[in-house]
GUGU-645869 format. One line per field, with one value per residue (C-alpha): residue in one letter; x, y, z negated. Coordinates in nm, 4 decimals, padded with zeros to 6 digits. Each point is the difference from the previous one (the first is absolute). Example, Ala and Ser with C-alpha at 12.3 -4.5 7.8 and 13.67 -1.06 7.14 Angstrom:
BEGIN
residu <- c(A, S)
east <- c(01.2300, 00.1370)
north <- c(-00.4500, 00.3440)
up <- c(-00.7800, 00.0660)
END
This chain:
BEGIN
residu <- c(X, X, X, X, X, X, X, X, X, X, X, X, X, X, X, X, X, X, X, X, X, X, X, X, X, X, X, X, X, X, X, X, X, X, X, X, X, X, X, X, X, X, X, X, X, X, X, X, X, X, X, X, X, X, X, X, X, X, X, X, X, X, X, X, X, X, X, X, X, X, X, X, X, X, X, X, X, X, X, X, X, X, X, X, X, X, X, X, X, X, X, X, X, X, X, X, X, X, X, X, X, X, X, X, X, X, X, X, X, X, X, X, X, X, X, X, X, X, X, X, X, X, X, X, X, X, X, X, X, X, X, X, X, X, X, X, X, X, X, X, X, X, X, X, X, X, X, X, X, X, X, X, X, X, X, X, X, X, X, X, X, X, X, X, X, X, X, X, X, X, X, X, X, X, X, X, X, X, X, X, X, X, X, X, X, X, X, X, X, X, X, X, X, X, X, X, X, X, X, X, X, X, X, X, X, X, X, X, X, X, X, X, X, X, X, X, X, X, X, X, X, X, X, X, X, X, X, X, X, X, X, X, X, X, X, X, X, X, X, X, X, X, X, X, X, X, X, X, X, X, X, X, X, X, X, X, X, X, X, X, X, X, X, X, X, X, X, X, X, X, X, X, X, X, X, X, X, X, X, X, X, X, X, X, X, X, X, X, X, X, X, X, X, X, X, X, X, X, X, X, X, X, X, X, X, X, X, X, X, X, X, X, X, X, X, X, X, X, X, X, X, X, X, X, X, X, X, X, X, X, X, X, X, X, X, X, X, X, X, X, X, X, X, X, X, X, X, X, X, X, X, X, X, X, X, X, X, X, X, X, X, X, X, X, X, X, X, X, X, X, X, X, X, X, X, X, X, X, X, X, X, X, X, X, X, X, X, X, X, X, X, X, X, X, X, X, X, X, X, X, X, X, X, X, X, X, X, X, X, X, X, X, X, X, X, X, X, X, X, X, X, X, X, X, X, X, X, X, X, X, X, X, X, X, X, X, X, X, X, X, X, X, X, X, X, X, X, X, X, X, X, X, X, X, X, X, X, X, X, X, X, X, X, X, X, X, X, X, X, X, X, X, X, X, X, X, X, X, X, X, X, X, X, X, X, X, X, X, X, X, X, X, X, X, X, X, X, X, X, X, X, X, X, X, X)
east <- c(-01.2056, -00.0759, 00.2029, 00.2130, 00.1371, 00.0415, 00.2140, 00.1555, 00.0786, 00.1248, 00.0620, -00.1060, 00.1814, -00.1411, -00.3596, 00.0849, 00.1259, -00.3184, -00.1980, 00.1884, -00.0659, -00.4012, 00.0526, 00.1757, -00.2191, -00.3362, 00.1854, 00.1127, -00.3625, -00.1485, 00.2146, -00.0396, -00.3741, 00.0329, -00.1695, 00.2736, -00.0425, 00.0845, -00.2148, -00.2629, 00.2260, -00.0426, 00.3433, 00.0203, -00.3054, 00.0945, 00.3181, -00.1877, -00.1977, 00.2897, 00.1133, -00.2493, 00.0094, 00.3399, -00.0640, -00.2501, 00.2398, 00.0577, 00.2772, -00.1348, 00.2076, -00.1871, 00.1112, -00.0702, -00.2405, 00.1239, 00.3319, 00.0166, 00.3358, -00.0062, 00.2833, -00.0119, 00.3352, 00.2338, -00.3109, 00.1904, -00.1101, -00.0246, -00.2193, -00.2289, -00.0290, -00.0270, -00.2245, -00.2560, -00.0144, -00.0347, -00.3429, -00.1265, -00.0142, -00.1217, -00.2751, -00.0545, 00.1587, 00.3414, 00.1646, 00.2099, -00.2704, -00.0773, 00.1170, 00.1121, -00.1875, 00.3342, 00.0172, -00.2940, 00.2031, 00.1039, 00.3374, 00.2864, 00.3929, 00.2906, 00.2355, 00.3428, 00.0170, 00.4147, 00.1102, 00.2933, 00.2202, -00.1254, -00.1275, -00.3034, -00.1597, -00.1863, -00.2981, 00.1046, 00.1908, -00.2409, -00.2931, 00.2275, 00.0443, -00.3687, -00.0884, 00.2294, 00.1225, 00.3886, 00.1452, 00.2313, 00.1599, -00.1377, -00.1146, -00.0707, -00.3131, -00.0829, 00.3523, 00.2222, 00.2524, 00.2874, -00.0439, 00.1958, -00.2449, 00.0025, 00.1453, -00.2216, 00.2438, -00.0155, -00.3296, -00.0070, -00.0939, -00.0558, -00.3381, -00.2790, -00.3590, -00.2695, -00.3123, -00.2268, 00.1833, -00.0495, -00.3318, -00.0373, 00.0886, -00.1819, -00.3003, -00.1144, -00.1013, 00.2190, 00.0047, 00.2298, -00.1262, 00.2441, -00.0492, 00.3542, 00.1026, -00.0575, 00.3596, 00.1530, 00.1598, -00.2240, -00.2912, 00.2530, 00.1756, -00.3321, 00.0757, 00.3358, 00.3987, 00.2845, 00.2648, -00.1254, -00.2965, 00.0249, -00.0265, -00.3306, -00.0170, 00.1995, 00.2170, 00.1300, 00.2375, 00.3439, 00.0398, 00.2180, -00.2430, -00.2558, 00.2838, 00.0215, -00.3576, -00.1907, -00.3447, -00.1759, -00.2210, -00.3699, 00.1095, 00.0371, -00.4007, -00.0851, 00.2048, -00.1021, -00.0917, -00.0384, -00.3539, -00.2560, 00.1507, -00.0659, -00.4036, -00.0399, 00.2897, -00.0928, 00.2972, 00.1368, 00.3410, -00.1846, 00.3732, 00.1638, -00.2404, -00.0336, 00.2656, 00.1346, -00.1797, -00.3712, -00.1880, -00.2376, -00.3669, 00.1527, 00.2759, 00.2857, 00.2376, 00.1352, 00.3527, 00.1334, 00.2551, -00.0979, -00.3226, -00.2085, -00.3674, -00.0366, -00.3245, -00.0531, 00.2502, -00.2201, -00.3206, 00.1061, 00.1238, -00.3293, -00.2658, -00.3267, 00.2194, -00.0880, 00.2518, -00.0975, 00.1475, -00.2962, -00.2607, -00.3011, 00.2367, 00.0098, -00.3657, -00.0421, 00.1691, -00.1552, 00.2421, 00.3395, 00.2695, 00.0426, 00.2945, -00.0752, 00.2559, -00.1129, 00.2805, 00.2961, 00.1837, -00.0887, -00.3706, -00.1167, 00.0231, -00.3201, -00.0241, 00.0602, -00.2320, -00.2793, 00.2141, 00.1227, -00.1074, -00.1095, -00.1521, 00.1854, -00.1729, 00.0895, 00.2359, -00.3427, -00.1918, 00.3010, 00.0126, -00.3882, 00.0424, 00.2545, -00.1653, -00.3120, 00.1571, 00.2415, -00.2420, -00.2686, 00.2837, -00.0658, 00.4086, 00.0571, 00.2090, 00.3222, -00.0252, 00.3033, -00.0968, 00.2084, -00.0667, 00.3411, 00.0023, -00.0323, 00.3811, 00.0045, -00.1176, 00.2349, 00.2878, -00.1702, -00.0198, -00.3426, -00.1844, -00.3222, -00.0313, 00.1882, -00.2771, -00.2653, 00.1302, 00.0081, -00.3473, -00.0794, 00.1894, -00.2318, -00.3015, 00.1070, 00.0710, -00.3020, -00.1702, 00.1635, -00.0724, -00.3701, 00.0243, 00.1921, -00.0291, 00.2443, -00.0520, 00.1110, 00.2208, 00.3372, 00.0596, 00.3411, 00.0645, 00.3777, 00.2046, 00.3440, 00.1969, -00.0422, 00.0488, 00.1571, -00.2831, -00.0103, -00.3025, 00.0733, -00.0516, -00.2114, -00.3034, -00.3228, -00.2850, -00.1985, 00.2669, 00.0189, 00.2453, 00.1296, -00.0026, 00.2003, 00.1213, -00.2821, 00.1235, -00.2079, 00.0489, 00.0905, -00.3385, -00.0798, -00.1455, 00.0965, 00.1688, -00.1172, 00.3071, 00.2102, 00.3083, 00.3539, 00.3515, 00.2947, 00.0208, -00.2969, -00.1834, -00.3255, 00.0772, -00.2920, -00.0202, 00.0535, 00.3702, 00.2775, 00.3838, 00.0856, -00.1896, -00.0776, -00.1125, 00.3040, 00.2391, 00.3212, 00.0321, -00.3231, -00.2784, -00.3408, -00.2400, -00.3319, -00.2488, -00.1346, -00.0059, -00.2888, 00.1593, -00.2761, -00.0068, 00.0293, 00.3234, 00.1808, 00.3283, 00.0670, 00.3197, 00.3155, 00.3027, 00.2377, -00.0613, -00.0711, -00.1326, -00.2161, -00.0704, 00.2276, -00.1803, 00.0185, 00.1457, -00.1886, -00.2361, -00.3517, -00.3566, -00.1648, -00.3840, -00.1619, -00.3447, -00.1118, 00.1561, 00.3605, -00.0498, 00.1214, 00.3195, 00.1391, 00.1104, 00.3025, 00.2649, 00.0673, 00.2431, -00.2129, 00.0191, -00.1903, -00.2623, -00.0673, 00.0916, -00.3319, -00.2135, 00.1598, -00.1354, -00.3405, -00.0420, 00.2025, -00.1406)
north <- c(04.2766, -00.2525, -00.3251, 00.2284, 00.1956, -00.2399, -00.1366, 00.3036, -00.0328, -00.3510, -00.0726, -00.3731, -00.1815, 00.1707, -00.0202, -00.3739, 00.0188, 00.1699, -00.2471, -00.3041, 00.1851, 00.0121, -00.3472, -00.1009, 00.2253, -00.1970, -00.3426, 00.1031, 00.0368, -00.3019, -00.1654, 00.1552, -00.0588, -00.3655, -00.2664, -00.1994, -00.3917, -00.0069, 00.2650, -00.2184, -00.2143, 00.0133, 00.0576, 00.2942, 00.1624, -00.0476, 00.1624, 00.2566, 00.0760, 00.0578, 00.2576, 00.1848, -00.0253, 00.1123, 00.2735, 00.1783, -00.0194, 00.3739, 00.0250, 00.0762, 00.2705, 00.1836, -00.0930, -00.3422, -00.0233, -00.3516, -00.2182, -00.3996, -00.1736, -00.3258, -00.2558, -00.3480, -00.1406, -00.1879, -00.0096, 00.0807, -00.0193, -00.3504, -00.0550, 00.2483, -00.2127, -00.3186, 00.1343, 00.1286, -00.3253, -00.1846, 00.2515, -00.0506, -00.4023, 00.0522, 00.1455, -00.3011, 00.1815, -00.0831, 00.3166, 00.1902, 00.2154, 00.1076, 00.3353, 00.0884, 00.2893, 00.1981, -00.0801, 00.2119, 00.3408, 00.2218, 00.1128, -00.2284, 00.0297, -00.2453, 00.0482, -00.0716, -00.1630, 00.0041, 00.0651, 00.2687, -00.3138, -00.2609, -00.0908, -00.2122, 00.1324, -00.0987, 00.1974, 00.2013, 00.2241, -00.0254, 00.0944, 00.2953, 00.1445, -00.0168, 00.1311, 00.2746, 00.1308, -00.1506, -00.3625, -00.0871, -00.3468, -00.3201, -00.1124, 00.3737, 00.1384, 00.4217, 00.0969, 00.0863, -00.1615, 00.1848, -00.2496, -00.3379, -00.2802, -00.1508, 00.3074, 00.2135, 00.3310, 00.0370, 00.0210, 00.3325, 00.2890, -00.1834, -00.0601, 00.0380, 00.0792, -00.3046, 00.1459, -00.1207, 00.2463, 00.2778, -00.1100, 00.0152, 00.3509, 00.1531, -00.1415, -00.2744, -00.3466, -00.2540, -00.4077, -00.3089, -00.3087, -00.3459, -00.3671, -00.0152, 00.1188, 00.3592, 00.0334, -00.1533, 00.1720, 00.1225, 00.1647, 00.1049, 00.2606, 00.1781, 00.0870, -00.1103, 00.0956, -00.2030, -00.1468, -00.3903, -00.1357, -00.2672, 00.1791, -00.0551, -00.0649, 00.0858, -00.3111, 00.0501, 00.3063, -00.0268, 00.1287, 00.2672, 00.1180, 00.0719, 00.1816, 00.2220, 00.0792, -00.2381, -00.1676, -00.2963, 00.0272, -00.0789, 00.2399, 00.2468, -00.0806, 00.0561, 00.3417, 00.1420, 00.3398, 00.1870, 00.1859, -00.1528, -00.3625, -00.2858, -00.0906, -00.3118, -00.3203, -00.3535, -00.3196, -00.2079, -00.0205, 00.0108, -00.2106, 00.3867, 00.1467, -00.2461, -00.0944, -00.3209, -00.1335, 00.1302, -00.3000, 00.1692, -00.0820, -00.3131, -00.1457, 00.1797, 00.1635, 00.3785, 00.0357, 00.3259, 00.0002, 00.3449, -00.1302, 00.2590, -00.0982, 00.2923, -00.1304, 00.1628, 00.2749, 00.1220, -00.0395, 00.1819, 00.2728, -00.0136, 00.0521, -00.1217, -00.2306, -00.3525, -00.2870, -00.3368, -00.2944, -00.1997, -00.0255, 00.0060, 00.3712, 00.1121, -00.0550, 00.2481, 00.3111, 00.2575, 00.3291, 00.1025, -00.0153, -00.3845, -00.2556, -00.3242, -00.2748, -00.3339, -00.2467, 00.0020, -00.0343, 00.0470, -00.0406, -00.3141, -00.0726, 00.0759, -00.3743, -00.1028, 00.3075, -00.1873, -00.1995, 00.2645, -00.0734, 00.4053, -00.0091, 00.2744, 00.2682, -00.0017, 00.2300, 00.1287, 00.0128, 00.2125, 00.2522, 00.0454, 00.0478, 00.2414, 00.2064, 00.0154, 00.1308, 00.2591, 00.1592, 00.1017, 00.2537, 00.2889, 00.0864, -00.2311, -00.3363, -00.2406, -00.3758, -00.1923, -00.3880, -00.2705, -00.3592, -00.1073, -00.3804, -00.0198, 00.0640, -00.2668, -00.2598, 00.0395, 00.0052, -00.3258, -00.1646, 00.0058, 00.1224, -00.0633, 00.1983, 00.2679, 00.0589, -00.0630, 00.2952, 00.1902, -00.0668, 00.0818, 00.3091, 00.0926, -00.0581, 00.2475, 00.2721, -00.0525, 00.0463, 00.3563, 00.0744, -00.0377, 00.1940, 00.3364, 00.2411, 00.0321, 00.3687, 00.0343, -00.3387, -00.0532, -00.4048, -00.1180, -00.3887, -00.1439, -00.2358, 00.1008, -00.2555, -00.3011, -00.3878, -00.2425, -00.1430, -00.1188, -00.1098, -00.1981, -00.2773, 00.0595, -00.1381, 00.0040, 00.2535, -00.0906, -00.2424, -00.0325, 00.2874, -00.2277, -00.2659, -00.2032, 00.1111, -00.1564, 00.1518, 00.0234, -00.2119, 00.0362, 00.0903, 00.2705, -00.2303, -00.1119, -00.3081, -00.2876, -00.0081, 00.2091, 00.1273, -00.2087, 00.2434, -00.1785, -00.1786, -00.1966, 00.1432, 00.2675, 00.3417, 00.2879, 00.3391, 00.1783, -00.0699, 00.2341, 00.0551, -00.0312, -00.1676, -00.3368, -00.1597, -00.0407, -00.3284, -00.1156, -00.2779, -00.1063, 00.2087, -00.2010, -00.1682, 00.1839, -00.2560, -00.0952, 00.3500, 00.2280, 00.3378, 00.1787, -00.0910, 00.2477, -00.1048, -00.0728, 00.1771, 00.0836, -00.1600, 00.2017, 00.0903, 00.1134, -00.1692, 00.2513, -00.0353, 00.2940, 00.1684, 00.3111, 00.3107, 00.0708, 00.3378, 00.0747, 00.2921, 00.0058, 00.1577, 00.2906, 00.0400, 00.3064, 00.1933, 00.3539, 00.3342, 00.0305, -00.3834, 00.1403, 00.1280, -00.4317, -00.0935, -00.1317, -00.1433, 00.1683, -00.0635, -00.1228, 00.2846, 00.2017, -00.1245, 00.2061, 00.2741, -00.0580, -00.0111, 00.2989, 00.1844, -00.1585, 00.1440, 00.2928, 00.3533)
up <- c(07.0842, 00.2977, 00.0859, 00.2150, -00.2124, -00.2106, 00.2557, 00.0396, -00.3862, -00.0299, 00.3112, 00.1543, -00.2831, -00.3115, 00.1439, -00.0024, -00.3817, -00.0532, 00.1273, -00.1429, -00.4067, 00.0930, 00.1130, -00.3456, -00.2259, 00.1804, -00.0351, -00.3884, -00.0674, 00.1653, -00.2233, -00.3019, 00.0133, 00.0923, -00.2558, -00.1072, 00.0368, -00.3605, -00.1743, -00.1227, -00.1578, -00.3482, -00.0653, 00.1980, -00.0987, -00.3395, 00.0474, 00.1488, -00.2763, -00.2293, 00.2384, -00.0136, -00.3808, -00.0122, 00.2336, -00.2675, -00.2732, -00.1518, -00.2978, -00.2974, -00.1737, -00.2752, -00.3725, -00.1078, -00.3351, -00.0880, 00.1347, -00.0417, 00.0681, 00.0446, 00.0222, 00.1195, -00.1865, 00.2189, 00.3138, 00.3459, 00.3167, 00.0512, -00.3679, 00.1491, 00.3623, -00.2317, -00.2419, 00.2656, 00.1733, -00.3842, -00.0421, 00.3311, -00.0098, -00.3675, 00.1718, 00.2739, 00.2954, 00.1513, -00.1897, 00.2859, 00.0181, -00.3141, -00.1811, -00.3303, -00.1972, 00.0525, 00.3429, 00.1343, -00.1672, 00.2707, -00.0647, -00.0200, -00.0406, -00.1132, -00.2907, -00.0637, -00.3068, -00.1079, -00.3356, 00.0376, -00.1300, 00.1882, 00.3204, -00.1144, -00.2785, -00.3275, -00.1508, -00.2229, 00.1964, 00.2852, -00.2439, -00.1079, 00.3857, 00.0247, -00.3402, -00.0037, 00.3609, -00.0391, 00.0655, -00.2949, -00.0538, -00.0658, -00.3565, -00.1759, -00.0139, 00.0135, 00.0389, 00.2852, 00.1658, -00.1905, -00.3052, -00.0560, -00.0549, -00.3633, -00.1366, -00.2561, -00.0073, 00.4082, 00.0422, -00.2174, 00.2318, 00.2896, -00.1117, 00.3197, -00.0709, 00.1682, 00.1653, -00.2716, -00.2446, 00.2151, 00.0848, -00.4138, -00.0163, 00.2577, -00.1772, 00.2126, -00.1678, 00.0641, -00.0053, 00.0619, 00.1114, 00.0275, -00.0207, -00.1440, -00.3136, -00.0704, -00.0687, 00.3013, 00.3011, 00.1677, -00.2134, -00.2380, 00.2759, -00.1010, -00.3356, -00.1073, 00.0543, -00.0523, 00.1696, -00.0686, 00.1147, -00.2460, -00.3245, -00.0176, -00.3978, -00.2401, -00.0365, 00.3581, -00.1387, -00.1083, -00.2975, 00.2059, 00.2241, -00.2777, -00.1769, 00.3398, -00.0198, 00.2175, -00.0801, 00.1521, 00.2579, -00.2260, -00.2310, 00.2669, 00.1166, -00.3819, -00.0581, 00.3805, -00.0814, 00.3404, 00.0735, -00.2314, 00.0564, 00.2385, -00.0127, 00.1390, 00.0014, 00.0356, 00.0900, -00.1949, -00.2453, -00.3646, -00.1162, 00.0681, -00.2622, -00.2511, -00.2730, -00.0036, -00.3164, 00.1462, 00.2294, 00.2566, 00.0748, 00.2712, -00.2681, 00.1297, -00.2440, 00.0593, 00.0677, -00.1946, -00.2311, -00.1550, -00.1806, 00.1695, 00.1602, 00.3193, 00.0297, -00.3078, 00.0482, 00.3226, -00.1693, -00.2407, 00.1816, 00.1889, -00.2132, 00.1792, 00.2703, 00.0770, -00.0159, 00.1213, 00.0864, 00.1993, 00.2754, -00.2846, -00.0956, 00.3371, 00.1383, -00.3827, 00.1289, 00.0376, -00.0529, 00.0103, -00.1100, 00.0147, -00.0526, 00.1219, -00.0237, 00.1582, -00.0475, -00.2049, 00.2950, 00.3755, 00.0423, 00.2135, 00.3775, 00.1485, 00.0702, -00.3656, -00.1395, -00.1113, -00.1910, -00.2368, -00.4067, -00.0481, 00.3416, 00.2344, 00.2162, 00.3910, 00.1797, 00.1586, -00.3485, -00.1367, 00.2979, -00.0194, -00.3667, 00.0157, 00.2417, -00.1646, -00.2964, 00.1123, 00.2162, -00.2402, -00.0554, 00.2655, 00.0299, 00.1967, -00.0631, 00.1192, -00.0163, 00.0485, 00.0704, 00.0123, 00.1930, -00.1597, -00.0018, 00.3741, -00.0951, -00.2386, 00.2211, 00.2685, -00.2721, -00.0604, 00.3357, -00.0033, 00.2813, -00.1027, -00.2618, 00.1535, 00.2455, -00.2330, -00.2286, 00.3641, 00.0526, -00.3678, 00.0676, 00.3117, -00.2116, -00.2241, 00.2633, 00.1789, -00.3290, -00.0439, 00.3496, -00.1035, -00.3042, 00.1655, 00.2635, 00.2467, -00.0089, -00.3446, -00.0524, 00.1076, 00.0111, 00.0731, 00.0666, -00.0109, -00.0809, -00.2658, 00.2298, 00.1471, -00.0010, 00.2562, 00.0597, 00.3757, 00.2449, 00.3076, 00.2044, 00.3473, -00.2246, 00.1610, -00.0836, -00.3390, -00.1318, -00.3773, -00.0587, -00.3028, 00.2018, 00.2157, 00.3506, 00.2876, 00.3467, 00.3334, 00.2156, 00.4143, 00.0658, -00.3229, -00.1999, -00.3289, -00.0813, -00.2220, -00.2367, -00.1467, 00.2095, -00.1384, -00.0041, 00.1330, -00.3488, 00.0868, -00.3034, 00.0586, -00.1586, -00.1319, 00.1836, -00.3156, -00.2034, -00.1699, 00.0954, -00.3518, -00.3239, -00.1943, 00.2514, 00.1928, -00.0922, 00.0354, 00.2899, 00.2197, -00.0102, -00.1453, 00.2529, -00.0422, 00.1814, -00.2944, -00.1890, -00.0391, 00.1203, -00.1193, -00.3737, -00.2426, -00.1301, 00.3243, 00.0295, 00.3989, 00.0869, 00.0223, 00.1092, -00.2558, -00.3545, -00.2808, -00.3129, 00.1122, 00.3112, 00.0333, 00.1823, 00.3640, 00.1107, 00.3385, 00.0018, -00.1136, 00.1395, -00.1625, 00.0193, -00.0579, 00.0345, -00.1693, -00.0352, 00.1119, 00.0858, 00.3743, -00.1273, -00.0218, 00.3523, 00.1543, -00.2355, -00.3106, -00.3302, -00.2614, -00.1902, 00.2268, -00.1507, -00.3267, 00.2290, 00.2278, -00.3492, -00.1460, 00.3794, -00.1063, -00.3563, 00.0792, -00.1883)
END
């Protein structure tokens, strides 16, 4: 059709329109082929490398061979931040930039952390929600909410099975991994179920609750019997094993009342297992199934490892270990590791081993992301809860992050001395809401103070003998099959559900 009967058509006005959308369209891709001023800025191109990385990501959602979970006790959002900066000025760089292992995994999500009895939760009954697919309360460990804490007789029936049982039964090999005792919170969700976290020896029952039934937490470990047993568990706690009238290889005494050695007990029951007790033990294994008890209470801060009478393996050295031996197996295997005295240092005040655990934490996730496939592996990186742990302060790029507060100054640069709060007194970028290191009164004058000792405690807010928990949510990091199915923000108890889709029949 010509221009007149387009005319015709649209008459004078719409021939106008028509031209005025050409117009646009030509204009839309001028622009869209322009060189921005920016794009060789290495910011930008950086970003736009990532997007193209992201762009090629495909779910993976075939069966996973293998699933690793592991938890970073008590590290939110801001021990992360902190943490990564810590690594990258270990490394001589200012330590924004830097990445975690964890941090390159494609799939993220946030969890909601509650007990169903309390807003800010402890990690028993967060270790349960993950473990087993339900929140319960706070304090009980592989049982569900319909249980009253301390009491032996509720807990019967409401019993919940953990992923590493069913794990057990459908034949796959299975390990735990901690720096704290075997038999606290956390690793124990794995294997145990009561409705006390504390029973972790015999001594802690009344009399009452082991009329009702009830057994302590190592004895539990010892008397597991789902699948063909746990093959691999290293931490610490030998005190929950021992009797009290048995010394251990370091000095310490046991702490049962019953007169029963479980060391023995489970090598007894395992004929062929190794139990040790030391690094010399550990760099000796070489099969399954293995018991390996490094302290008789928690094992060291990373900081303090090399300190440690027996000599202790690293988080890193465990999770290598573990590996190695569970997947000479051709089943398949879950690992369930434990960085849990990132935890204890915040309870603590103590930032800098906090992070130093974090980064001893990355190193041993990196190392399993060298040793798997992301074909076949499921990892999962979280935290149980978190800490109130703060960062702040408008410092400038590459300061100390356990260090004082230096601002820019009106120009970008950064100052000569450290910035002074209204109390005339320079503060660090790094401190707690509640903890030791708050005090009644004045707070102290840290001129003179080295911040970034290993035994500083971070000033505070609300004095506690130790640091409660904070209740905001925490990140999820995954990569692997079903890895794509964490996203958004979930109930922590989604969790187990996302590796029960990746081992699924």
């Amino acid at each position: 059709m010509g221009i007149c009967g387009v005319k015709k058509l649209m008459g004078a006005s719409g021939l106008v329109s028509l031209f005025m959308i050409a117009a646009m369209g030509s204009q839309q891709a001028e622009a869209a082929s322009k060189k921005l001023t920016q794009a060789e800025n290495d910011w930008f191109t950086a970003a736009e490398a990532r997007l193209a990385e992201r762009k090629k990501l495909r779910p993976i959602t075939h069966k996973a061979k293998n699933v690793i979970l592991f938890i970073g006790d008590g590290m939110g959002v801001s021990t992360v931040t902190a943490a990564r900066i810590l690594q990258g000025q270990m490394m001589g760089k200012t330590g924004e930039e830097n990445m975690l292992s964890w941090e390159v995994f494609p799939h993220t999500a946030l969890s909601k952390t509650y007990n169903t009895n309390q807003q800010v939760s402890d990690s028993a009954g967060t270790a349960t929600a993950f473990m087993s697919g339900v929140k319960s309360k706070a304090g009980v460990l592989g049982v569900n909410e319909h249980i009253r804490r301390s009491d032996c007789a509720s807990a019967t029936g409401n019993h919940v099975e953990s992923f590493l049982e069913i794990a057990e039964e459908r034949g796959l090999k299975t390990g735990i991994i901690t720096t704290a005792r075997l038999t606290h919170a956390t690793p124990a969700a794995a294997y145990a179920h009561l409705p006390e976290r504390n029973w972790e020896y015999d001594a802690e029952l009344s009399a009452e609750s082991k009329a009702a039934g009830c057994t302590d937490i190592a004895r539990q470990f010892v008397e597991f019997s789902k699948g063909d047993g746990i093959e691999v568990a290293f931490g610490g706690g030998r005190r929950a094993f021992l009797p009290k009238d048995k010394t251990d290889g370091e000095g310490s005494k046991g702490r049962r009342t019953d007169g029963r050695d479980l060391t023995a007990e489970w090598q007894a029951r395992h004929k062929g297992g190794q139990y040790i007790w030391n690094k010399e033990g550990f760099d000796g294994i070489n099969k399954t199934p293995v018991l390996g008890l490094f302290n008789a209470s928690h094992m060291a801060f990373e900081q303090d490892r090399a300190d440690d009478k027996g000599g202790e393996p690293s988080l890193a050295e465990m999770t290598a270990k573990g590996i190695e031996l569970l997947d000479k197996k051709d089943q398949g295997y879950f690992l369930y590791v434990e960085g849990a005295r990132i935890d204890h240092a915040h309870h603590g005040g103590n930032a800098a081993r906090a992070l130093s655990d974090t980064v001893a934490f990355s190193d041993a996730i990196k190392k399993a992301m060298e040793m798997t496939d992301p074909e076949n592996t499921l990892i999962i990186v979280t935290a149980d809860h978190s800490h109130p742990f703060t960062f702040a302060g408008y410092t400038t790029r590459g300061n100390p992050i356990l260090g004082k507060v230096v601002k820019n100054d009106a120009q970008g640069a950064p100052k000569e001395a450290p910035e002074l709060a209204l109390d005339g007194k320079p503060y660090t970028s790094v401190g707690y809401y509640t903890g030791p290191g708050a005090v009644d009164g004045a707070r102290a004058n840290l001129t003179e103070q080295d911040t970034q000792a290993h035994d500083f405690r971070q000033q505070a807010i609300i004095p506690q003998k130790s640091g409660e928990h904070g209740g905001e949510d925490v990140a999820i990091y995954a990569r692997g099959p079903s890895a794509y199915l964490l996203g958004g923000v979930v109930e922590q108890n989604y969790i187990f559900h996302v590796m029960m889709d990746a081992i699924r029949p």
